[in-house]
Legacy VTK file of the C-alpha trace (Angstrom):
# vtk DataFile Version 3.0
C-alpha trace
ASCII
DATASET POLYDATA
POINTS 403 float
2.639 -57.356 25.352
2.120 -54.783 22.879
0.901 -51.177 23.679
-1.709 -51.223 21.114
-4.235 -53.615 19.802
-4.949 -52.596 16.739
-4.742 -49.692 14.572
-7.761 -47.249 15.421
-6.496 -47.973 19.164
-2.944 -46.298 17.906
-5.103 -43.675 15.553
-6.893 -42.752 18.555
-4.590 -42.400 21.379
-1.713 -40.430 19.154
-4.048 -38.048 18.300
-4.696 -36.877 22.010
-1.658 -35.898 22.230
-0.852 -32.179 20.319
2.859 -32.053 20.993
4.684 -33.148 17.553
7.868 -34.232 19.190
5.587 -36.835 21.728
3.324 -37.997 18.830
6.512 -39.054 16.257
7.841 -40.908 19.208
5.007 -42.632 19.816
4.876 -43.449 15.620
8.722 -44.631 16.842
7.320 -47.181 18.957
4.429 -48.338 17.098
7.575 -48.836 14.101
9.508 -50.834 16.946
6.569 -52.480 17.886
5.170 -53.648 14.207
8.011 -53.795 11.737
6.306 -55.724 9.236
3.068 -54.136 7.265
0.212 -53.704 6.269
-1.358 -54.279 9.732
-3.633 -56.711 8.916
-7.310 -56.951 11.274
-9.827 -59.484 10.392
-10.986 -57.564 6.921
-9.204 -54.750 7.429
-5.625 -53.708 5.965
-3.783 -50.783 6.749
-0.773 -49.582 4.981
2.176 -47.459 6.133
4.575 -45.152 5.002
7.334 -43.761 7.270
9.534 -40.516 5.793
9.533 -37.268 6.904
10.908 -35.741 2.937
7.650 -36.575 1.523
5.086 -34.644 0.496
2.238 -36.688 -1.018
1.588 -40.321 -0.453
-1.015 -42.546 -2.464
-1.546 -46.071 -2.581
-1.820 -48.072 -5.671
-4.091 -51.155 -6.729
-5.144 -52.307 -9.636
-8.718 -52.694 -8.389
-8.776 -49.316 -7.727
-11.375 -47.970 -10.368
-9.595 -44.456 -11.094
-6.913 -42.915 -13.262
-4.381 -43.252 -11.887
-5.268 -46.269 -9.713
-4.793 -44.267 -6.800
-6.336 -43.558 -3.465
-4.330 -40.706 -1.024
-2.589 -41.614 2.290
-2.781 -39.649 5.391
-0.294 -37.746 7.249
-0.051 -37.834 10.782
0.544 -34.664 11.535
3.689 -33.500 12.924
5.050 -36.883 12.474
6.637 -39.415 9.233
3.821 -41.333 9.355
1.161 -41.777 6.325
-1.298 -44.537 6.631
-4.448 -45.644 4.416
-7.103 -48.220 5.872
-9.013 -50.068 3.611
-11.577 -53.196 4.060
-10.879 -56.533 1.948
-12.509 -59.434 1.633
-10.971 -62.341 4.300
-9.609 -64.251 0.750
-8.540 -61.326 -0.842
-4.522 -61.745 -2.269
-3.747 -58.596 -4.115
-0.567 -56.737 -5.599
-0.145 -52.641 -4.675
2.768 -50.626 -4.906
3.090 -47.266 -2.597
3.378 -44.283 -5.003
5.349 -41.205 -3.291
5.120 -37.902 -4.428
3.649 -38.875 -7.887
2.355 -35.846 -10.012
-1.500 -37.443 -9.797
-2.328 -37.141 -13.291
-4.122 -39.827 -15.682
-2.068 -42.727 -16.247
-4.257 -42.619 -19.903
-2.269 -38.851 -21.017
1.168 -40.384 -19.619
4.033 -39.785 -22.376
6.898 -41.526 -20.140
4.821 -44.323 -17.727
8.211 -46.024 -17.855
10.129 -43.263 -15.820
7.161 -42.083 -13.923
6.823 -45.865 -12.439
10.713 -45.952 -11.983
10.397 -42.769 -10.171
7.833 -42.693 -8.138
6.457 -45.323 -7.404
7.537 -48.185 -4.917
7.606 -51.629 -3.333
6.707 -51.574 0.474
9.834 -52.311 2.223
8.195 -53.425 5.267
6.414 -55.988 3.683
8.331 -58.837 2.967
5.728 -60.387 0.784
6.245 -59.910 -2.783
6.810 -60.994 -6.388
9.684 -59.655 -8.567
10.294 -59.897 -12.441
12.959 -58.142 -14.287
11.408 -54.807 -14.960
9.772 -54.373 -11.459
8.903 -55.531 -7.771
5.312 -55.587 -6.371
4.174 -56.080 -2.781
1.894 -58.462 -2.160
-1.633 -58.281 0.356
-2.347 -61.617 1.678
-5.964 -61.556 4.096
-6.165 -64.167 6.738
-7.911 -66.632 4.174
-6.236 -66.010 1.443
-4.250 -68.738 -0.807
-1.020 -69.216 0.586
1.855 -67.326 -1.115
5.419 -69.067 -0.473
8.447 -68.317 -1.789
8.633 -72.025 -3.322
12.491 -71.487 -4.144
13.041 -71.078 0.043
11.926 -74.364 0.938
14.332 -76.935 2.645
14.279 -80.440 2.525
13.116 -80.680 -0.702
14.429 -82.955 -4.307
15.257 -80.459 -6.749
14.806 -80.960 -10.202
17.287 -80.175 -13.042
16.313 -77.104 -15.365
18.329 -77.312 -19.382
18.023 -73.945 -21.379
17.657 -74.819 -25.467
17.607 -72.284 -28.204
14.660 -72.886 -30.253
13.817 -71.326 -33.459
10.730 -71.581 -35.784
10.420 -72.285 -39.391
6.593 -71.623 -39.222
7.024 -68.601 -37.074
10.132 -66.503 -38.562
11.986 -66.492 -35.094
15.074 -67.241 -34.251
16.944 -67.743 -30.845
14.284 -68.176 -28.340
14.591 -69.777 -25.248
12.597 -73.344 -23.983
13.953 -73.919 -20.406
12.912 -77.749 -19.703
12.554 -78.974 -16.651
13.392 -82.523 -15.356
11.964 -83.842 -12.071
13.843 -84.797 -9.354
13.652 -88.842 -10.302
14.524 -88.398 -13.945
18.065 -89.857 -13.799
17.536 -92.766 -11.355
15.041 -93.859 -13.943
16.439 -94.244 -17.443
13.815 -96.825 -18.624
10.939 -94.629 -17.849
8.573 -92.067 -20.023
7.721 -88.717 -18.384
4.703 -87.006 -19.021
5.316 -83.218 -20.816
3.477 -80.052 -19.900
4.338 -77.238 -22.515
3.914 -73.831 -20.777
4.083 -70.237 -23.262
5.699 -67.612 -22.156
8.401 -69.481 -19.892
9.986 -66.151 -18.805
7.689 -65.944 -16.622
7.304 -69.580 -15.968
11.005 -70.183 -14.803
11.091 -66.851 -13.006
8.262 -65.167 -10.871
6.290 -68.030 -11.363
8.448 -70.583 -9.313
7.272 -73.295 -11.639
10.478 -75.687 -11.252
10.160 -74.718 -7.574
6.298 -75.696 -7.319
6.767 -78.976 -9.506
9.714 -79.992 -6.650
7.249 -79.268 -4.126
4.432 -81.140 -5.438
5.989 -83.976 -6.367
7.756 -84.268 -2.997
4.222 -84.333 -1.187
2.512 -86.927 -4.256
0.443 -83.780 -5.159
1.739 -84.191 -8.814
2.947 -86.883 -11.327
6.631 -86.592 -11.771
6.399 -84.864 -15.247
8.541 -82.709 -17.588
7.959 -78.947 -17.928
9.046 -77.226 -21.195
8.899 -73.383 -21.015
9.089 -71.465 -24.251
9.952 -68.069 -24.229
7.743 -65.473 -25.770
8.133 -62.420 -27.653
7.139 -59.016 -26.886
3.562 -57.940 -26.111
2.754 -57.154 -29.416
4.219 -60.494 -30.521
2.336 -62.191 -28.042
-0.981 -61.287 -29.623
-0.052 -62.432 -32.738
1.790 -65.697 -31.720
-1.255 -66.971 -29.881
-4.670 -65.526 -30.696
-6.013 -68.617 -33.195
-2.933 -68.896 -34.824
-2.790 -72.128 -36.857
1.157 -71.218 -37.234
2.171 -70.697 -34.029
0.170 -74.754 -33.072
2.138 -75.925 -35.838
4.891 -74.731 -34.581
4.569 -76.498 -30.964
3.486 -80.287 -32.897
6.334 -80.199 -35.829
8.827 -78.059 -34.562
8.953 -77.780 -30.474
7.836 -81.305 -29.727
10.492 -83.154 -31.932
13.118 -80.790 -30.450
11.750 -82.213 -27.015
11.251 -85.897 -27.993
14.996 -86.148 -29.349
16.664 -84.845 -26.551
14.136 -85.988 -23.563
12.177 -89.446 -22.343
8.448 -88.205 -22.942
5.420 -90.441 -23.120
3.554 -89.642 -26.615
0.044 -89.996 -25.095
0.257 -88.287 -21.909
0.977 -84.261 -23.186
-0.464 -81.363 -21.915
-0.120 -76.959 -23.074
-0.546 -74.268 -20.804
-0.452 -70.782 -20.325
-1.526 -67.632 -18.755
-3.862 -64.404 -20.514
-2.968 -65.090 -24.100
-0.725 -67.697 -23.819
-3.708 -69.297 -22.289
-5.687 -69.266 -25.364
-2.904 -70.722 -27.560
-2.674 -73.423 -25.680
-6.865 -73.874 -25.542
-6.382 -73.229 -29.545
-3.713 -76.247 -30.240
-5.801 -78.569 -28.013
-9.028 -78.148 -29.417
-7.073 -78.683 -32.956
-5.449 -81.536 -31.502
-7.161 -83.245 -28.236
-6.060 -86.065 -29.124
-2.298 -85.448 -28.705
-2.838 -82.796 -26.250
-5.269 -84.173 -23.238
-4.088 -81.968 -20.460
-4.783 -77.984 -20.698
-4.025 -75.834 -18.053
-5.773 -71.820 -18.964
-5.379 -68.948 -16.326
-7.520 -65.839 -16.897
-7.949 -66.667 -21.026
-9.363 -63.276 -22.259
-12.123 -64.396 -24.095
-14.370 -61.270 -23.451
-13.967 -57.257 -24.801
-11.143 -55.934 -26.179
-8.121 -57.037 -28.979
-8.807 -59.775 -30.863
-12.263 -59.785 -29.179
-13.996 -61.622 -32.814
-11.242 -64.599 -32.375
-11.978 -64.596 -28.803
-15.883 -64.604 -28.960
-15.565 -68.421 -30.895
-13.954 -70.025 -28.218
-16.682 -71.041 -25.960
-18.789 -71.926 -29.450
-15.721 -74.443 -30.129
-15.370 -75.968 -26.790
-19.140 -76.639 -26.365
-19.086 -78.699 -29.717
-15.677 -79.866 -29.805
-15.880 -83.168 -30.573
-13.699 -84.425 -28.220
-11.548 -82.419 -25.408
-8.581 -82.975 -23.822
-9.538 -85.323 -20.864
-8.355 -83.130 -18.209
-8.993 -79.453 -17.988
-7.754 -76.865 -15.417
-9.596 -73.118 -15.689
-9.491 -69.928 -13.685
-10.045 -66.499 -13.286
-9.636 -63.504 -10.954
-12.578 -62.271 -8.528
-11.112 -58.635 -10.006
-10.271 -59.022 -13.284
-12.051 -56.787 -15.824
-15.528 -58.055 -16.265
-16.009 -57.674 -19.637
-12.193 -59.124 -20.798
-11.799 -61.785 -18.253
-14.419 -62.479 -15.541
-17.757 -62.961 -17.001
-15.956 -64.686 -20.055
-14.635 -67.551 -18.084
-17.585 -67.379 -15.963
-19.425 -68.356 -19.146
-16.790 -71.013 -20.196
-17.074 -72.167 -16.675
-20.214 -73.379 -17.060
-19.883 -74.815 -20.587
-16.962 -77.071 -19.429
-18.953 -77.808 -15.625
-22.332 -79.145 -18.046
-20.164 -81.085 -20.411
-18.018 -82.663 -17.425
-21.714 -83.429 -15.768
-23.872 -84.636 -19.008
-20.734 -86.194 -20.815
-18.581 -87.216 -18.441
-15.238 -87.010 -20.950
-13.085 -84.494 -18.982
-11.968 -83.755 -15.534
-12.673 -80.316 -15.369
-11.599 -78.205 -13.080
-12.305 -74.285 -11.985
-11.370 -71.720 -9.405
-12.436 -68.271 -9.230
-9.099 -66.788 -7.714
-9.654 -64.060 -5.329
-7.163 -61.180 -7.061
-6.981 -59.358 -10.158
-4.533 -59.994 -12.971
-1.399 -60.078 -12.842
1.692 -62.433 -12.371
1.125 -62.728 -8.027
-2.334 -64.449 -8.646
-1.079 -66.933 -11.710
1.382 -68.162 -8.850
-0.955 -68.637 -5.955
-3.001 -70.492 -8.889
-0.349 -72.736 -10.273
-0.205 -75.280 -7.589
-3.502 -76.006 -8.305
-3.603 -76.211 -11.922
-0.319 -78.423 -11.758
-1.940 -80.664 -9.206
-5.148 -81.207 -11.347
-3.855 -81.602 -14.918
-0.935 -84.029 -13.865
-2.152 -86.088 -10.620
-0.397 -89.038 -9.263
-3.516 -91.191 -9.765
-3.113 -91.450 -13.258
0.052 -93.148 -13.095
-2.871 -96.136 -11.912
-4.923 -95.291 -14.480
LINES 1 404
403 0 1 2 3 4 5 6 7 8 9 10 11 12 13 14 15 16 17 18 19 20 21 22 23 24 25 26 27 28 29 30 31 32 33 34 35 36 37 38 39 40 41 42 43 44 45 46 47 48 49 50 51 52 53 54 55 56 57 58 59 60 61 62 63 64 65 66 67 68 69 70 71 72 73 74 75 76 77 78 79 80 81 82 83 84 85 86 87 88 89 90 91 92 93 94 95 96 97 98 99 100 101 102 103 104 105 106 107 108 109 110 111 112 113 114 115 116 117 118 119 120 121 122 123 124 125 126 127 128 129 130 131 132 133 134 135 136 137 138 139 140 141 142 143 144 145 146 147 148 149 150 151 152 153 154 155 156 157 158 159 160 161 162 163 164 165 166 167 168 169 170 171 172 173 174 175 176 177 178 179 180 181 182 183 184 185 186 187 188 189 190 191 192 193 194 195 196 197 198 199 200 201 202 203 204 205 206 207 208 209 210 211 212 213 214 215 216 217 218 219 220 221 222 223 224 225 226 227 228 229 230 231 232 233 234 235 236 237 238 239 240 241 242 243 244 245 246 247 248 249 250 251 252 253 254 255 256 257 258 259 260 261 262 263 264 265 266 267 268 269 270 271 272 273 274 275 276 277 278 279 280 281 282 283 284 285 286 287 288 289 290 291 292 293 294 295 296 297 298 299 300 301 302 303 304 305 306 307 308 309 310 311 312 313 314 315 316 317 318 319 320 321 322 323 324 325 326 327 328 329 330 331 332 333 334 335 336 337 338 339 340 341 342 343 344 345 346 347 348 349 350 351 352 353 354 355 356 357 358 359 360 361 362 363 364 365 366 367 368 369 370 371 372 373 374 375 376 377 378 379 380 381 382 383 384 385 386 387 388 389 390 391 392 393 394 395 396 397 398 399 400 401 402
């Protein structure tokens, strides 16, 4: 039975007691008795910090609205212990790092962000929910109602498909040497004579690692959430490349229908009328850009958090609701979202607006499946994952394969 109930119950009852030496062994036993935070309460959250070296404590979230993105920590004093408590919503899945001894100033006059991240600034290491790419680690804040938030690679029991790294260069785009890791489900060899479908995601570096796509497809498939299908992941280029590559670039789609998909159709089993494009923030509107070129040849679209508001590119950007409103035709199935906390004027209200667009033409129309979810997190790579499932699920179900 634990000593304490909840947090202001510890809070409370520590500070009674005016002896340091009693209060940091009672901080001791609350450690004993909690290992793992944030101590999560209905809508509340509390983090913790436990050293006695430091000096300064802050915790950091991107839907903090200051510079830096900052609010302090506590010290219990006489003790290790530093503690924030903050109120969520109950669906709330957010990332936050805990920032230790940081010099406080505006992340906007920053020379070196780089080493100042790297130096002061940290994953929780009593959390054990997180998401890791190769520059960094964040923690991860997961409410009582929020998405779930596996580790898809951890799960037992379940048919794993075969990932094949290609090189893949482009005429159209002057590269040379990027990667397309393509993914095979689980069935693929047992069935020689049969045509897969083939999702086409941008940016796979982030596809075939924090993402867990392989591991999601597996899982999905396994349960008949998904259509057995064949991921290719191309590999982007830096972030300055990435805004060129895909803002309306008529290069970089004819890249992906002369170039990629032959590569694909030589080496792999795909069905010619069942292909879909993906992608998250940019790479979300070059995927929307090939398939309104091209919905014929490209009927699935998956598009997390397009920025289609303020900001770079924000001319390009503006035309994209104009285009899918009088497209034509569409690709017949349509996955959208966006984050509750995502800048308003970039990313929320935008797909808000597009939202409705695609929700009137599914209603008056009738020619797409159309699907949207207003994710409850900001952006960033942690909510694209809890997304994913989702999107997959929609753009590739198992009742097509009666259609």
């Amino acid at each position: 039975m634990p000593r304490w109930n909840s947090f202001i119950h510890f809070l409370q009852e520590v500070q009674q007691v005016l002896d340091a030496e009693k209060r940091q062994q009672m901080v001791d036993e609350l450690l004993r008795e909690r290992p793992v935070w944030p101590w999560v309460e209905e809508r509340r959250a509390t983090f913790a910090y436990f050293d006695p070296e430091v000096h300064q404590m802050a915790l950091s979230m991107d839907i903090i609205e200051n510079d830096p993105p900052f609010v302090p920590m506590v010290n219990l004093e006489g003790t290790s212990f530093w503690y924030i408590q903050r109120r969520f919503e109950g669906d709330d899945l957010l990332d936050y790092l805990l920032v230790i001894d940081d010099p406080m100033t505006p992340l906007r006059t920053e020379r070196d962000l780089a080493g100042r991240i790297r130096r002061h600034w940290r994953v929780d290491e009593r959390n054990p929910i997180r998401i890791a790419t190769t520059q960094m680690q964040t923690s991860v804040l997961r409410m009582p109602n929020a998405r779930p938030f596996p580790d898809w690679t951890a799960m037992k029991n379940v048919p794993r498909g075969r990932v094949t790294e290609h090189e893949f260069g482009s005429v159209q785009m002057g590269f040379e040497n990027r990667k397309v890791w393509v993914y095979t489900p689980p069935d693929y060899d047992a069935n020689p004579d049969k045509d897969y479908p083939l999702l086409v995601l941008f940016d796979g570096q982030w596809m075939i690692g924090p993402m867990q796509i392989p591991a999601i497809a597996d899982a999905l498939i396994k349960h008949n959430r998904m259509e057995p299908a064949i991921i290719a992941m191309k590999q982007s280029g830096n972030q300055a490349d990435r805004l060129k590559d895909y803002i309306s670039n008529d290069k970089h789609y004819t890249a992906v229908l002369t170039e990629l998909l032959p590569l694909l159709q030589a080496q792999y089993r795909l069905d010619p009328v069942n292909l879909g494009l993906g992608g998250v923030g940019e790479g979300a509107v070059a995927a929307a850009h090939a398939a309104l070129k091209n919905p014929a040849v490209f009927n699935h679209l998956i598009m997390l958090s397009p920025p289609l508001g303020r900001g770079p590119a924000q001319k390009q950007l503006a035309e994209y609701a104009g285009r899918f409103r009088s497209s034509r035709m569409l690709p017949r199935r349509i996955f959208q979202s966006v984050g509750r906390y995502e800048m308003p004027g970039r990313f929320l209200q935008p797909g808000l607006d597009l939202a409705n667009i695609l929700q009137e033409r599914e209603l008056n129309r009738g020619d797409v499946n159309y699907k949207f979810v207003e994710a409850a997190s900001g952006h960033g790579l942690m909510a694209f994952r809890s997304v994913f499932p989702e999107a997959l699920a929609h753009t590739f179900p198992v009742e097509e394969e009666t259609v």
